[in-house]
ZATITOR-303350 format. One record per residue (C-alpha): x, y, z; residue in one letter. Coordinates in pm, whole numbers. Layout:
<rs>
R, X, Y, Z, a
...
</rs>
This chain:
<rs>
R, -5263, 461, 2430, x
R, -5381, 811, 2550, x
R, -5337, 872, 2912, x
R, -5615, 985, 3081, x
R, -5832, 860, 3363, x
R, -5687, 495, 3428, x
R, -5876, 218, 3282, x
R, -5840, -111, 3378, x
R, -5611, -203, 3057, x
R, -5390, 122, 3134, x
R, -5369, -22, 3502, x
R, -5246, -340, 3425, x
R, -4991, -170, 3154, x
R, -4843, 56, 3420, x
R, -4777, -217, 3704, x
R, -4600, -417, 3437, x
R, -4402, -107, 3316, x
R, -4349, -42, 3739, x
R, -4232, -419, 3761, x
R, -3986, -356, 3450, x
R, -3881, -73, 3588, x
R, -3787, -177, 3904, x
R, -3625, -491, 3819, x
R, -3396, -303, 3598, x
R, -3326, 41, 3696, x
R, -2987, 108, 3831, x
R, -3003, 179, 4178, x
R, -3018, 582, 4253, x
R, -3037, 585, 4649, x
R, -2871, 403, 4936, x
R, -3010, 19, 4994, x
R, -3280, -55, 5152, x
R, -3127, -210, 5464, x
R, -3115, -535, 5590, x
R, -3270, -696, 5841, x
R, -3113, -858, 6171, x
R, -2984, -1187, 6072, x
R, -3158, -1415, 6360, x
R, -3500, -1182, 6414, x
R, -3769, -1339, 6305, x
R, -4084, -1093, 6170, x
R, -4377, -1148, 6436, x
R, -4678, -1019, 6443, x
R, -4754, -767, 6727, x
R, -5084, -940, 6880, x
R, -5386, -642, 6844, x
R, -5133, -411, 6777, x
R, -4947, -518, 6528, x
R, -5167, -584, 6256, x
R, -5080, -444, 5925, x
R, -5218, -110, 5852, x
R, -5512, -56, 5651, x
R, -5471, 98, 5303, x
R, -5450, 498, 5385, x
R, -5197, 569, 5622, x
R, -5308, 933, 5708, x
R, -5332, 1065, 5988, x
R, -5709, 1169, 5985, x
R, -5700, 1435, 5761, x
R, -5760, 1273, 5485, x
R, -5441, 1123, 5200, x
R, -5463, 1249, 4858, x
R, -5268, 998, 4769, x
R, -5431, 678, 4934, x
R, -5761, 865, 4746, x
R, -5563, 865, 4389, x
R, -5450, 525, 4454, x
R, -5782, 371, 4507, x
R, -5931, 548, 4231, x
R, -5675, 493, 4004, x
R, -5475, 165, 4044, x
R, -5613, -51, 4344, x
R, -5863, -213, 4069, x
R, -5612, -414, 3920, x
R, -5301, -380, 4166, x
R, -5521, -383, 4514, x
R, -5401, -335, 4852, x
R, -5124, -555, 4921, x
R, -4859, -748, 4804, x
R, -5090, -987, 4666, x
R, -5210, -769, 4394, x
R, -5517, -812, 4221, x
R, -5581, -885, 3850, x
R, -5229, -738, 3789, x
R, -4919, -755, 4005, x
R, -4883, -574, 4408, x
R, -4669, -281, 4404, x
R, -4649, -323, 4785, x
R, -4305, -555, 4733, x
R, -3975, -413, 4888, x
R, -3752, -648, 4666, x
R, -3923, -444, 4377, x
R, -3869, -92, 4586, x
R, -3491, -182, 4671, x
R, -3350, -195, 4300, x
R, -3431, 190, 4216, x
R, -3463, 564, 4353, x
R, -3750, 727, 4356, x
R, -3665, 972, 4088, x
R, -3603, 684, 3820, x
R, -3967, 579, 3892, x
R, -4109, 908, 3855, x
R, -3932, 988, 3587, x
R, -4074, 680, 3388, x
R, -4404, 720, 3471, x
R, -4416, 1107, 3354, x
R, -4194, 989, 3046, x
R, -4337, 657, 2952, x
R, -4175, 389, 2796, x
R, -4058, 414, 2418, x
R, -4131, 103, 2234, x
R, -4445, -9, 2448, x
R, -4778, 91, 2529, x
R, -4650, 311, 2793, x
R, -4670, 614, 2714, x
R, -4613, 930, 2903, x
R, -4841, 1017, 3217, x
R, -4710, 1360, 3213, x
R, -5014, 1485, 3117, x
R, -5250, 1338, 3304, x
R, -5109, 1318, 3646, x
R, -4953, 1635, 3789, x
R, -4591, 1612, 3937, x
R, -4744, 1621, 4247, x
R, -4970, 1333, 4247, x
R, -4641, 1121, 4070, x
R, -4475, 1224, 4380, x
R, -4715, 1161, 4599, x
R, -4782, 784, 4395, x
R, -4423, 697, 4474, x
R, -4460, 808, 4802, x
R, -4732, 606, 4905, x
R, -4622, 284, 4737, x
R, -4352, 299, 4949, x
R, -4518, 453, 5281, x
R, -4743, 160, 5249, x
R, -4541, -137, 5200, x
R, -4406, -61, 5519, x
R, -4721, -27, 5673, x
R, -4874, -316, 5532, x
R, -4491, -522, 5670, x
R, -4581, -690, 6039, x
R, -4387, -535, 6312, x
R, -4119, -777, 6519, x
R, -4295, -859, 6881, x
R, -4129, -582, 7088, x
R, -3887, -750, 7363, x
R, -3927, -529, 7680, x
R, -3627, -699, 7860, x
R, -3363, -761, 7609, x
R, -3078, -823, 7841, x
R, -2871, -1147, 7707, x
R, -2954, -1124, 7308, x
R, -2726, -1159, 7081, x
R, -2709, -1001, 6739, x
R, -2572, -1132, 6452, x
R, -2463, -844, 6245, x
R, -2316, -820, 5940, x
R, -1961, -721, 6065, x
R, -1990, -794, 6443, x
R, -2171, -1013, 6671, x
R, -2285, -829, 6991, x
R, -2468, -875, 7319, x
R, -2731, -684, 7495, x
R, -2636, -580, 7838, x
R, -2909, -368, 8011, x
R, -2721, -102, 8201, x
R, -3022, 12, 8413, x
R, -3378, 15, 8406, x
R, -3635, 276, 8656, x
R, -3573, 573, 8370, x
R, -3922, 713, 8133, x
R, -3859, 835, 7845, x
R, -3520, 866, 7823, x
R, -3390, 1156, 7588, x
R, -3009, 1273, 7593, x
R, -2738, 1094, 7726, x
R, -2362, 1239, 7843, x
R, -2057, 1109, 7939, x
R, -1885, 1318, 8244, x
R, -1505, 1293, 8217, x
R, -1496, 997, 8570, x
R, -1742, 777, 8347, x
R, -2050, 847, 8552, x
R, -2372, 919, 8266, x
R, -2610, 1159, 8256, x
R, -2928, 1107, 8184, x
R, -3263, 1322, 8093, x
R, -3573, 1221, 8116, x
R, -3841, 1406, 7954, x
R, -4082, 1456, 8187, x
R, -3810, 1638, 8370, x
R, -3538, 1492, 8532, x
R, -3150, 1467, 8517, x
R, -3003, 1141, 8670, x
R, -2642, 1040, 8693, x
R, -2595, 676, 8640, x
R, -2246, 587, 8795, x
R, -2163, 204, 8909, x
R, -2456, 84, 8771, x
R, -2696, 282, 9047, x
R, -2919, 555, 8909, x
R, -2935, 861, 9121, x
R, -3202, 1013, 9239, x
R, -3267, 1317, 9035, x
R, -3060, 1624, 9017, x
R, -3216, 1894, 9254, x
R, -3291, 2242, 9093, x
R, -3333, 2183, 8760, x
R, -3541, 2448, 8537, x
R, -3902, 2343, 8567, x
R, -4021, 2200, 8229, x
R, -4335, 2270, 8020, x
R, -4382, 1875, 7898, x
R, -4627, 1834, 7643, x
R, -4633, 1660, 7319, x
R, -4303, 1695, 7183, x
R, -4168, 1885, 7488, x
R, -4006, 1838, 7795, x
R, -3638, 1769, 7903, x
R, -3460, 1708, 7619, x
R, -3048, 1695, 7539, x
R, -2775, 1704, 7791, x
R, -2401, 1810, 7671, x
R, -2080, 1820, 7896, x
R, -1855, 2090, 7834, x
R, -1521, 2003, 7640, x
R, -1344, 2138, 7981, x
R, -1546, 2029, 8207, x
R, -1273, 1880, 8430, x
R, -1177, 2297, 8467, x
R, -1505, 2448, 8424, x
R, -1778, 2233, 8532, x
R, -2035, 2367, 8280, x
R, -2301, 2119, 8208, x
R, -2531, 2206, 7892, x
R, -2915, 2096, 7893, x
R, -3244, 2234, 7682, x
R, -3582, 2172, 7789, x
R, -3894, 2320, 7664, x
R, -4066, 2625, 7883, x
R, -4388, 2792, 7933, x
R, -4377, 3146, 7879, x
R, -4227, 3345, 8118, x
R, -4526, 3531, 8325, x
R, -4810, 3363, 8096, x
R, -5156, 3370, 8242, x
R, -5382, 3158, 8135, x
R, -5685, 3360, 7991, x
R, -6023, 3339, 8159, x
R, -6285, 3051, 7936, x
R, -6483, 3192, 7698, x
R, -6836, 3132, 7701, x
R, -6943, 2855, 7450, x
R, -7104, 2916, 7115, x
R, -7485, 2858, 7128, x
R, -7602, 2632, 6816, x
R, -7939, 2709, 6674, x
R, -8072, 2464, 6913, x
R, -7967, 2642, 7219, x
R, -7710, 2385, 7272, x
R, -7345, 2482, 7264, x
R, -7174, 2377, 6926, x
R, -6907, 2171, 6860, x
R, -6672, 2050, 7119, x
R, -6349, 2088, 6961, x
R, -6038, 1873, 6998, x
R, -6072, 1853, 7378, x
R, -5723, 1994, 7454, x
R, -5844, 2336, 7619, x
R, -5613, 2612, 7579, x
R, -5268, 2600, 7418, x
R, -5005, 2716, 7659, x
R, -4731, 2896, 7454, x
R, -4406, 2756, 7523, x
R, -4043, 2759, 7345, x
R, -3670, 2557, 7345, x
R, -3466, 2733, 7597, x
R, -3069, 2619, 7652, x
R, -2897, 2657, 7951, x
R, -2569, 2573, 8142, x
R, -2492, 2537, 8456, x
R, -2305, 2295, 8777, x
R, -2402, 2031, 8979, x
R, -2252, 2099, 9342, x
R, -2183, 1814, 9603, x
R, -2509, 1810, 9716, x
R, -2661, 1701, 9412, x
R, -2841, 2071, 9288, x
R, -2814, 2226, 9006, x
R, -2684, 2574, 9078, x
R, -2489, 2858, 8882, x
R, -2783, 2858, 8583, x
R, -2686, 3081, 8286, x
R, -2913, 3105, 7962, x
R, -2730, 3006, 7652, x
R, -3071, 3033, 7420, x
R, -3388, 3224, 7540, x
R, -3652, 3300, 7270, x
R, -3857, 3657, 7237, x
R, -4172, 3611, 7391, x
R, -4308, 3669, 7061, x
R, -4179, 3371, 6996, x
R, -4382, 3135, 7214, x
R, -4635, 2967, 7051, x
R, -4909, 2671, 7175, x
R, -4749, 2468, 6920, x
R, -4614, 2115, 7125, x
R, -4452, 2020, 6820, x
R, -4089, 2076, 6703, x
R, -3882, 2151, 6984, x
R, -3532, 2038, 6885, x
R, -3295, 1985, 7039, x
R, -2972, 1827, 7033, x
R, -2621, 1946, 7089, x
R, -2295, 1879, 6962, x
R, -1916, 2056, 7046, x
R, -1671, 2089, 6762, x
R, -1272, 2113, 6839, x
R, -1259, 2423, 6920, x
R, -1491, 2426, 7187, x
R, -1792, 2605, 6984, x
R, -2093, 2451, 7089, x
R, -2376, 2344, 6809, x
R, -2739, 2330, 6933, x
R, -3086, 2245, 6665, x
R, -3401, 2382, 6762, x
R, -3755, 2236, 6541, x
R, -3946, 2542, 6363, x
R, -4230, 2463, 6633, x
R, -4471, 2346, 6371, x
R, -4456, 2640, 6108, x
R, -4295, 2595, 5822, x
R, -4226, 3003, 5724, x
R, -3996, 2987, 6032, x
R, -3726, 2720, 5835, x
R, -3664, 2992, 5547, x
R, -3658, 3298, 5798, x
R, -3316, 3409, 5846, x
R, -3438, 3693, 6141, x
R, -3637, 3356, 6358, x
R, -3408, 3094, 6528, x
R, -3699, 2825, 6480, x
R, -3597, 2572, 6206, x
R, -3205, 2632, 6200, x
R, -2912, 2472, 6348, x
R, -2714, 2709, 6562, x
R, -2323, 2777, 6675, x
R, -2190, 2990, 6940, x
R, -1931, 3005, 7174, x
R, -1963, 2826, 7502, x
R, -2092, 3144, 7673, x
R, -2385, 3157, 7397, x
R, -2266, 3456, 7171, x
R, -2209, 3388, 6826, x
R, -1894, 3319, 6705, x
R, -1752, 3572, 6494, x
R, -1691, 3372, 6090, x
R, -2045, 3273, 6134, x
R, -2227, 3296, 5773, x
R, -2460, 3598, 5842, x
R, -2288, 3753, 6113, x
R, -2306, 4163, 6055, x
R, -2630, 4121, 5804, x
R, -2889, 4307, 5894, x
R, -3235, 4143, 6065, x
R, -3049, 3842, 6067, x
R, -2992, 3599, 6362, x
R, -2617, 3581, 6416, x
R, -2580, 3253, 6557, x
R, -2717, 3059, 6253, x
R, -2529, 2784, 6097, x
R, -2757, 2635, 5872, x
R, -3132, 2686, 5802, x
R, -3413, 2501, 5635, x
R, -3471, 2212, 5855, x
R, -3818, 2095, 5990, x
R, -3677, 1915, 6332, x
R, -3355, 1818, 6352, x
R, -3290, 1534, 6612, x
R, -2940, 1374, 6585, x
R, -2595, 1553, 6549, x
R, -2280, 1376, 6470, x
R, -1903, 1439, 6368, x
R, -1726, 1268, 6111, x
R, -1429, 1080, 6258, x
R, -1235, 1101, 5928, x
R, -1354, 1364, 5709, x
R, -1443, 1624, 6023, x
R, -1813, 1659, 5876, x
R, -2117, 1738, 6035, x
R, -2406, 1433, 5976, x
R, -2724, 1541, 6098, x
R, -3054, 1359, 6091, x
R, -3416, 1520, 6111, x
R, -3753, 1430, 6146, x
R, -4014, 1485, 5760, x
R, -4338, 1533, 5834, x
R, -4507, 1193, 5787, x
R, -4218, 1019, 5560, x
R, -3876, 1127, 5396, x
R, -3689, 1156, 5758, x
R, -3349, 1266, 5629, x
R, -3009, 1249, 5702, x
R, -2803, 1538, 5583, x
R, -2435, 1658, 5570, x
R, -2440, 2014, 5762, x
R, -2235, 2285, 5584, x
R, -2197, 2667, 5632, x
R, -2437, 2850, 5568, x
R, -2644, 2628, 5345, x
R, -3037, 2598, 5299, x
R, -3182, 2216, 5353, x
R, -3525, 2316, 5217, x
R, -3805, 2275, 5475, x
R, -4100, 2498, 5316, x
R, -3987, 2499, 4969, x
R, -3859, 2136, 4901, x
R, -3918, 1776, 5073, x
R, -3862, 1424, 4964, x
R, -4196, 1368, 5125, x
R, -4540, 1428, 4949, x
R, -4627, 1792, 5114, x
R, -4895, 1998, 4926, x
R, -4729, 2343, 4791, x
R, -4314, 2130, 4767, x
R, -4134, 2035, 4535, x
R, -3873, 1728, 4572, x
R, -3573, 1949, 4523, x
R, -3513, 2288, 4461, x
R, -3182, 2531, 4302, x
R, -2992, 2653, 4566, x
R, -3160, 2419, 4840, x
R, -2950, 2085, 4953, x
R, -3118, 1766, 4931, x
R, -3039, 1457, 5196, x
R, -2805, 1204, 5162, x
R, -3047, 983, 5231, x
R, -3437, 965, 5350, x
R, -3638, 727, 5455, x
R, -3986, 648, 5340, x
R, -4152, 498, 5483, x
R, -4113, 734, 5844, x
R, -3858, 532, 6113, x
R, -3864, 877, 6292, x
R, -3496, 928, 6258, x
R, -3340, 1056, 6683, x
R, -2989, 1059, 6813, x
R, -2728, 945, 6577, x
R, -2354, 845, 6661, x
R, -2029, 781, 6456, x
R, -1814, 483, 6619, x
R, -1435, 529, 6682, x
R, -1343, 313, 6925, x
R, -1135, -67, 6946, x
R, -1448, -252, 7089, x
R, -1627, -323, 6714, x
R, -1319, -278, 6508, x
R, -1491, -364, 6197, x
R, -1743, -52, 6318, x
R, -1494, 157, 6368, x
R, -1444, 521, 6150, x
R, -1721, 400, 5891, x
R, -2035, 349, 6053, x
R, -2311, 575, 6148, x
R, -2547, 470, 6344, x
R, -2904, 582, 6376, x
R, -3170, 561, 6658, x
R, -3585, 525, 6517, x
R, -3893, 616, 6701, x
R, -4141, 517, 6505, x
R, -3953, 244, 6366, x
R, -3828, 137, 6696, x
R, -3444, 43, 6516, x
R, -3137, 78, 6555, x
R, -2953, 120, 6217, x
R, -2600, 144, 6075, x
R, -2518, 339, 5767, x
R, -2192, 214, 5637, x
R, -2026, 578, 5487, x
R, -1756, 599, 5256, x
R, -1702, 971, 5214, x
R, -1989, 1159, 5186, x
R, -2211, 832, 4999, x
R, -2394, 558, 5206, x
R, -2322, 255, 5013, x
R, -2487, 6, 5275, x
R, -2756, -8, 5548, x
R, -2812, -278, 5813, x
R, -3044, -293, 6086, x
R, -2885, -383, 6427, x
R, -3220, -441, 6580, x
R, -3607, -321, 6550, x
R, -3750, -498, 6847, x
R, -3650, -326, 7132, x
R, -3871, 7, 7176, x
R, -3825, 366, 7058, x
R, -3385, 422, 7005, x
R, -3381, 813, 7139, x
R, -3054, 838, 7162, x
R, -2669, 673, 7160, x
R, -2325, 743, 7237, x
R, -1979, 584, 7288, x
R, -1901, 572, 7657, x
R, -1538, 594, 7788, x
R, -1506, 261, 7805, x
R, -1541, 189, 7444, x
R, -1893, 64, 7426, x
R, -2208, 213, 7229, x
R, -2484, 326, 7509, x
R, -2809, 355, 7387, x
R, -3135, 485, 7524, x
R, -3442, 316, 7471, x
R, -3851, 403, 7534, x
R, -4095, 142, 7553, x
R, -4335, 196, 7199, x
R, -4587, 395, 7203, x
R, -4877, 457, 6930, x
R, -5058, 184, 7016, x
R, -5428, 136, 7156, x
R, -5424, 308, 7439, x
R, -5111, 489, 7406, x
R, -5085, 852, 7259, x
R, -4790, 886, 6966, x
R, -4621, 1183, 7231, x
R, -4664, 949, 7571, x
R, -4423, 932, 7817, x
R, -4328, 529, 7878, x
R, -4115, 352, 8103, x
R, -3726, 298, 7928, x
R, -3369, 189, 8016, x
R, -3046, 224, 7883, x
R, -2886, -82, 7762, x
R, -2464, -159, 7595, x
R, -2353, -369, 7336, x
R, -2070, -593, 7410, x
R, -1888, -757, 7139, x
R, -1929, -1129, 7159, x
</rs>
């Protein structure tokens, strides 16, 4: 068989070479995980139909187009199939990585019709193939119905059964969460406020705080407590900003069409304001203000841009009291791979903000001394090993292949040059470049992540990481053994957007939850009402 434009015979060949394949293959990637034990899948009323075939985002998908044109004939649009067998099954998509697939179908088969697709597919659109089988089996998978008061469920893990306790409710769109050395929590909300939740009573918020620029992706976002707090009193937060002294420029007339109407409206949004991350520390007094502000990170003004993408931020102390802080490259991808921008790197510096002397690039010229590690898109979760002291970070790909990465000195993760996602002008991997642990296509939006080390889940304890989804609105638990995830489970997906969890003094996971958004109605980058809830071992 010569490979060239698919005909229906050659369609029918390859999804019975993909079914071969993936009931065969040994497995390349981390398992798909598994889903809670007593959660039924429900459909989510009007919202919660499954998606249509596509998944884009309204600028068109390549790969949705090659897919119709190509295999839909025979395979169709679900799991159903057509005249030949659905790709759309995750039983088929958990036996084997995505490069074994890939692989095949450039390769072929020896010994069957098969043969190799090199030819007449580019890498690209193989890549971008794989991607979307598995982008849209999870779009075409019903969503559980989300459970806005979840107080009293239990959940029937694999290795512990635990209840939901809701801590406290009256919070929107909770972000970063802190313990402060008495046991009271802070909280940030992103619209711009810092609570302290102590005896179960939420405060009213802290006075003082830096005004906030809170659009799209911005806001109020992580909250840290200094190692020494109990000396110092330093408090750590970042928050997004409008320029400093930025005047909004005066409308410009509208363009006249040939009709003598003006021409197209546009998008609607008006003018972009140029903002940036900005970290800070600083003391709450006994009157409840924030006072004693100093600037740990402050951007060149050049740096502002209308972008409300890619902010960042989370933080993260080591031993040693050096404080580690990720900032987004604000939506453009140059910024990952340039070593003289801040944007798209994870950062470390003493407490006081300067950068600590063994840091990789220290003394190089037009470099930014305080970088750690570069190459990331937006990272969103920070998290120590208990055992082996390393750094687990997860960040947000830009429509799938969210990763989760082990952070090392001085290293390059890739953002601009290589992606597990299908991104016109990337590659998969590249020499020099790390690739993720793991990733996850289809998108769960991967957010604050969280190593457990206390007695309360013993069977938890030193070898689970667990990881808080937006978009997939789960909490999940990687089961590590070194640097290898050998197992994945999901704790719950029913309970709204996971932002964001950490062990409290007290032993138990806290964990910060947003009511869903992307529905009818409700904008991707809302702001929604939330609560912070605690598992309790049963």
């Amino acid at each position: 068989m010569t490979p060239g434009k698919a005909t229906g015979t050659t369609a029918l060949l390859f999804g019975a070479f993909l079914v071969a394949v993936m009931s065969t293959a040994p497995r390349g990637q981390a398992p798909a995980p598994a889903a809670p034990a007593a959660q039924p899948q429900q459909g989510r009323g009007a919202a919660g139909a499954p998606a249509a075939p596509g998944g884009g985002r309204g600028r068109g998908n390549a790969a949705a187009t090659l897919w119709g044109e190509q295999c839909a004939g025979c395979h169709g649009n679900d799991a159903a199939g057509a005249r030949a067998v659905g790709l759309f099954d995750e039983v088929w998509l958990k036996s084997v990585s995505d490069q074994h697939i890939t692989d095949a179908i450039r390769n072929g088969v020896p010994g069957t019709e098969m043969e190799p697709f090199g030819k007449a597919l580019t890498d690209e659109q193989i890549w971008s193939l794989v991607n979307y089988i598995r982008t849209q089996t999870g779009n075409l998978k019903p969503r559980p119905e989300f459970v806005e008061a979840p107080g009293g469920t239990v959940l029937e893990t694999e290795k512990q059964t635990v209840r939901v306790e809701v801590v406290t409710e009256g919070i929107e769109t909770p972000f970063g969460l802190a313990f402060l050395p008495d046991g009271r929590l802070l909280v940030t909300e992103r619209p711009g406020r810092l609570r302290i939740l102590a005896d179960g009573k939420l405060s009213e918020p802290v006075k003082g705080i830096p005004e906030v620029h809170a659009v799209q992706d911005g806001g109020l976002l992580d909250v840290a407590v200094h190692p020494q707090f109990q000396q110092n009193g330093w408090i750590y937060l970042a928050y997004s900003e409008r320029q400093p002294g930025y005047v909004p420029p005066p409308p410009a007339a509208p363009p006249v069409g040939n009709e003598g109407q003006p021409a197209g409206r546009g998008r609607g949004r008006g003018p972009q304001v140029p903002a940036m991350t900005v970290v800070v520390r600083g003391k709450i007094n006994a009157n409840h203000e924030w006072t004693d502000q100093q600037f740990i990170f402050r951007a060149d003004p050049s740096l502002y841009t209308g972008s409300g993408a890619h902010y960042g931020l989370r933080f993260i102390f080591d031993d040693d009291g050096h404080l580690f802080y990720s900032i987004g490259e604000r939506g453009s991808v140059p910024n990952s791979q340039n070593l003289s921008s801040p944007l798209g790197k994870i950062h470390r510096v003493n407490d006081d903000g300067t950068p600590v002397s063994d840091n990789p690039f220290v003394g190089q010229a037009d470099v930014v001394p305080t970088i750690w590690s570069y190459g990331h898109r937006n990272p969103q979760g920070l998290a120590w090993h208990p055992v082996t002291g390393q750094l687990w970070e997860s960040e947000h790909g830009p429509n799938s292949a969210d990763e989760i990465n082990i952070i090392e000195k001085g290293q390059n993760y890739g953002w601009g040059v290589a992606t597990k996602a299908s991104q016109p002008g990337m590659v998969p991997s590249a020499p020099g470049m790390i690739d993720p642990i793991i990733y996850y296509t289809p998108s769960m939006a991967t957010a604050g992540i969280s190593f457990y080390t206390g007695d309360r889940y013993p069977a938890w304890k030193n070898n689970s990481l667990f990881v808080g989804g937006l978009v997939g609105q789960r909490l999940e638990r990687l089961e590590i053994e070194g640097d290898k995830v050998v197992s994945q489970e999901i704790i719950f997906d029913n309970f709204g957007r996971v932002r964001d969890i950490v062990q409290g003094p007290d032993g138990y996971f806290y964990i910060a939850l947003q009511n869903p958004t992307g529905l009818p109605g409700v904008p991707l980058s809302a702001t929604t009402p939330g609560r912070i809830i605690r598992l309790v071992p049963e």
